[in-house]
N, C-alpha and C positions, 0 to 999 in steps of 0.2 A: 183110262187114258183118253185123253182129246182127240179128237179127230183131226189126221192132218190137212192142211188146206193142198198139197200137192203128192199125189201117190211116188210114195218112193218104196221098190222094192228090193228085194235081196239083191237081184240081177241091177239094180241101179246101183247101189250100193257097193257093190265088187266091181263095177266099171270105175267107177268113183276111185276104188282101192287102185286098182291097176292106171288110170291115167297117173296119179298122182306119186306112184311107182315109179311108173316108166319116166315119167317128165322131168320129175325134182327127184325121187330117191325116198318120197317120205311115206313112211310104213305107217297106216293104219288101219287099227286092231281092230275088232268087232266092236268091241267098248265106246266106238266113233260114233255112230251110227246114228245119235242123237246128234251130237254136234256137228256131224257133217251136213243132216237135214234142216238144222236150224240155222247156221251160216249159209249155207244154198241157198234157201228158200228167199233167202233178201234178194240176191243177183237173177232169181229166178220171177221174182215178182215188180223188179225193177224192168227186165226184158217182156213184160206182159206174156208172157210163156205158161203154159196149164199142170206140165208134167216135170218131172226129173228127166223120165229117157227122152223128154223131146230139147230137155238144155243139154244134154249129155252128148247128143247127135252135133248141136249146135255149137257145142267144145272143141269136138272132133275136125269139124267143116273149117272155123276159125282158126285152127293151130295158135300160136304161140299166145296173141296176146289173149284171148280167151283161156288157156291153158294155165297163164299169169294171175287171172281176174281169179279162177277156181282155185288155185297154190293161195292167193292171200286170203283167201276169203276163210278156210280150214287153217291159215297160221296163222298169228300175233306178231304184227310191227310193233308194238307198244315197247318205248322205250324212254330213258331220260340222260342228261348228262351224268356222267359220271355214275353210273349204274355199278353194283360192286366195286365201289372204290378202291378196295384195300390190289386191285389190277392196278388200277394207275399210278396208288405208291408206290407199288416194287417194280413200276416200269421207271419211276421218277428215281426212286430209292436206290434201287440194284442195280436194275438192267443198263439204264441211260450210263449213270458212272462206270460201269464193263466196258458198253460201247466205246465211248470214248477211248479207253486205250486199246482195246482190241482193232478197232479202226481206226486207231490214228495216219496211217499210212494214206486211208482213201479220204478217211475226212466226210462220211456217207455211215447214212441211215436209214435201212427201210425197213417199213411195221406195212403189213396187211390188214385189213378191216375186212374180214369175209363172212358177207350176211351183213353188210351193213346197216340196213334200214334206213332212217332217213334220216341217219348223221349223224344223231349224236354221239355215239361210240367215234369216229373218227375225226370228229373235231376235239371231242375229250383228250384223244391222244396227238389232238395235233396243240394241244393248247402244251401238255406236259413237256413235247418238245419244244416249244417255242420260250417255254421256262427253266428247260433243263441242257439245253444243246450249243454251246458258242457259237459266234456269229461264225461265218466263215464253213459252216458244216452242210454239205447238200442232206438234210435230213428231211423225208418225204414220208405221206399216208396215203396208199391205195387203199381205194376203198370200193366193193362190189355188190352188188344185192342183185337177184332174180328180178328182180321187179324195176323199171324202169320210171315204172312215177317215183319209187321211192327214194331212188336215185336221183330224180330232180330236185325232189324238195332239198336231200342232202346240197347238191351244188346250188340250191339258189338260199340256202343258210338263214331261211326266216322261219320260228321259231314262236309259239305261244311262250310267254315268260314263265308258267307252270312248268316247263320243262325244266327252269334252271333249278328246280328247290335243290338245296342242298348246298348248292356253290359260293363261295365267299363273296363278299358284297366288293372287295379288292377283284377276284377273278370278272365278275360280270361287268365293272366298269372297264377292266382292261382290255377285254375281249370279245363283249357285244358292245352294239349301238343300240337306247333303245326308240321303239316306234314312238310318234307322236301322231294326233290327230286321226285318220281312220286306222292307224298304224298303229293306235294304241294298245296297251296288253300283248305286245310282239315284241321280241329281240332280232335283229341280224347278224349275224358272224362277223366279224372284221376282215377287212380284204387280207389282211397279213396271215389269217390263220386259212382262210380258204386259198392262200396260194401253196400251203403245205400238202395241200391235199390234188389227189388226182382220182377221181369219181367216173366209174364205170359199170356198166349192166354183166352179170357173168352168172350163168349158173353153173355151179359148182361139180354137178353131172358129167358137162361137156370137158374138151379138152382146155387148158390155161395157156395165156398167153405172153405167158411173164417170161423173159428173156434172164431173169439176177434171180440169185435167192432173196430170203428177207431175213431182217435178224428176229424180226418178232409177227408173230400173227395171234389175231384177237377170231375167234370164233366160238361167240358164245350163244349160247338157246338156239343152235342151229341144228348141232346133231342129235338132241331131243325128238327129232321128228322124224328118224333114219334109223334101220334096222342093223343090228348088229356087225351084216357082212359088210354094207355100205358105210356103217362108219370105220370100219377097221380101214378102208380100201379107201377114204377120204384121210383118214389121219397118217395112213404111209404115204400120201399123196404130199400130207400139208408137212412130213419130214424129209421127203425130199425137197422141197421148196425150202429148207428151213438153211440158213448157213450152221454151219458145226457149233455145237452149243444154244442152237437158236430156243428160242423162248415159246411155248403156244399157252395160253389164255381159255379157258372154258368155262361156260357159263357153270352158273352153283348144282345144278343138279347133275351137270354130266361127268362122264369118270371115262378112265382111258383103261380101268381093269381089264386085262382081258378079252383086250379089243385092241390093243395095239403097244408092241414092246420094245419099242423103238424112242420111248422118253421115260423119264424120272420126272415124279413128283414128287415135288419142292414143299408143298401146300396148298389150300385155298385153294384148290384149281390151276395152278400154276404147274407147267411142266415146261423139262430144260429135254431137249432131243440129246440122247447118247449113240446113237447108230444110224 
């Protein structure tokens, strides 16, 4: 094995475990221990820093937005429109036409985006409603991420066009603009789908500040990174937040077995809250 260019010990490595415990809720195993020192090592050699325990200390002194810097740096933003689609047919398909008569009274709709990243998942779902909802209906997308740059890029809605593979050549002209000149090879959102959306920094840890329930929340690749008791204690969280019959969304590898008894799965990751 190669010699590494910054000593990382056991005792760095369990601080490591426990900041990113305490901060975010995200459990990592032993089996880390490569990947934790090779994503470090970038942030570590970008701060002209020699050790682990001397960026460690440096974590500590900075609090939040260093605490942010080391949270993304061990997780994956990496995302695109319309990621697991067959979510956004049965939001189009199912759920939206549910809505509609179950709320006909308020005439309102709201979907959570938690974990958003940097947007694409909540512009996905703000484009479905803006194609599946009559005029006249206050229907909204909050949307939250840990991380506060990735929360900007979401609100300022520009976009490599790589990001759109997949989306119909009808979808992209109705709903981007694209760049020209140094703006070439970019898309921007259209002001009519960034007014569906309300984009804010939240980590999921802390207390929520949501005043309504929602009908629907999307939280997918998030509780991949959170040990069993934290996700049971997020997803009774994310059914109280949920209106009766509400809808949650989970990325492909996660599963609610056994960890939370308070929904029915539907399929595909798709679960309806019964309690």
């Amino acid at each position: 094995m190669s010699e590494r260019e910054f000593t990382f010990t056991d005792k760095d490595f369990k601080r490591v475990q426990k900041i990113a415990y305490d901060f975010a809720g995200i459990d990592l195993n032993d089996s880390k221990n490569n990947l934790v020192y090779n994503r470090l090592a970038k942030r570590i050699r970008f701060l002209g820093m020699s050790a682990f325990h001397e960026y460690l200390d440096y974590v500590e002194q900075q609090g939040e937005s260093e605490f942010i810097h080391l949270i993304n740096s061990i997780t994956t933003n990496l995302t695109f429109f319309f990621r697991e689609n067959h979510h956004f047919e049965y939001l189009s398909n199912t759920v939206i036409p549910e809505l509609l008569k179950k709320n006909a009274a308020t005439k309102k709709i709201r979907i959570w985006s938690a974990g958003c990243s940097t947007g694409e998942e909540p512009y996905s779902i703000a484009i479905v409603l803006k194609e599946s909802v009559p005029a006249g209906w206050d229907a909204k997308v909050i949307a939250t991420d840990l991380d506060s740059n990735v929360v900007n890029t979401g609100m300022t809605g520009v976009y490599k066009i790589d990001r759109l593979k997949g989306i119909s050549e009808e979808r992209k002209s109705r709903w981007f603009k694209k760049g020209e000149g140094s703006k070439a090879g970019f898309v921007k959102t259209k002001k009519e789908l960034q007014d569906v959306i309300e984009f804010g920094q939240l980590n999921l840890m802390d207390s929520w500040p949501f005043k309504e329930t929602f009908d629907v929340i999307f939280c997918r690749n998030v509780v991949i990174y959170f040990d069993k008791p934290t996700q049971s204690k997020l997803f009774n969280r994310y059914a109280d937040q949920l209106s009766s019959e509400g809808h949650l969304m989970v990325g492909h590898s996660e599963s609610l077995y056994k960890v939370c008894d308070r929904f029915e799965l539907l399929g595909q990751t798709i679960y309806k809250k019964i309690k």
